[in-house]
C-alpha positions in Angstrom: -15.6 28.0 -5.6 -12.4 26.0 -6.5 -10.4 28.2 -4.0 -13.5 27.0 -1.5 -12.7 23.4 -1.9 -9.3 23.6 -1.6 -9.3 25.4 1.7 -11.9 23.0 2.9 -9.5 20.1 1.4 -6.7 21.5 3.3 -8.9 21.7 6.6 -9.9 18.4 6.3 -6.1 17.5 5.7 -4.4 19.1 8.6 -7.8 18.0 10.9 -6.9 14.3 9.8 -3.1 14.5 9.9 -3.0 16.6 13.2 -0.8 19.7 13.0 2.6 19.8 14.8 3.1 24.1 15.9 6.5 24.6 16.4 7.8 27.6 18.4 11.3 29.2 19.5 11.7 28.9 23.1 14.2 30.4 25.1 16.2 30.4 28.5 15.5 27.0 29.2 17.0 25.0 32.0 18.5 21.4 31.0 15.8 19.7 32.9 12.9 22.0 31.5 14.2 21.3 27.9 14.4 17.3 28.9 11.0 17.3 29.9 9.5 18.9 26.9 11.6 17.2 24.5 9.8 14.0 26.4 6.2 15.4 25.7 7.0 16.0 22.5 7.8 13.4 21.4 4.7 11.8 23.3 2.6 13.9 21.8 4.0 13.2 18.2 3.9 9.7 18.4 0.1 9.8 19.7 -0.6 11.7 16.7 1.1 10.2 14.4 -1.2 6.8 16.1 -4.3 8.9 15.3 -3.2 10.0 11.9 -2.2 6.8 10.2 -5.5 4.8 10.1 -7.1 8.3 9.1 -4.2 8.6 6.2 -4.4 5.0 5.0 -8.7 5.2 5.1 -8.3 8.4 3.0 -5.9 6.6 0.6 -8.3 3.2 0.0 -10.9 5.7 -0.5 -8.6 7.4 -3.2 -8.0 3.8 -5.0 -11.6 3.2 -4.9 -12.6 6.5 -6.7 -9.6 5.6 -9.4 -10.4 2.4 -10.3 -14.4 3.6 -10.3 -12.9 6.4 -12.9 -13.0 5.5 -16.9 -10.0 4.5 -18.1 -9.0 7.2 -21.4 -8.1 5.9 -24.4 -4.2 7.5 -24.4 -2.3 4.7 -22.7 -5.1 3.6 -19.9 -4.4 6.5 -18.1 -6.7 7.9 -15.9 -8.4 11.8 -16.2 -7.5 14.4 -14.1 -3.7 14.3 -14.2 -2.7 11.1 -12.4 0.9 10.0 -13.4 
């Protein structure tokens, strides 16, 4: 089940962050290689415009659930391994 939830978690990650493939391409002409650095660097800005209210929702959510957590007694620290 944990191994479930943690490829679901990484799912949910890479859905939210968008996914950059990278491959080796070869032979290409100066202008072809221009061009694609262009759209690549489009398309990594528009994702990165998709990803960052997506990250920064996912964060607030995370604050929300730690401060809703217990404090433990050692030091105010929360459970579950936050440092």
């Amino acid at each position: 089940m944990d191994k479930e939830k943690q490829a679901l978690e990484k799912a949910k990650t890479v859905y939210e962050t968008g996914e950059i493939i990278k491959t080796k391409v070869y032979k290409v002409s100066p202008d072809q290689k221009e061009e694609l650095d262009r759209l690549s660097a489009e398309r990594l800005e528009k994702l990165r415009e998709e990803a960052m209210p997506k990250i920064r929702e996912r964060y607030e959510q995370l604050v929300k659930l730690r401060q809703q957590q217990p404090k433990d007694d050692d030091g105010g620290k929360p459970p579950g391994g936050f440092r």
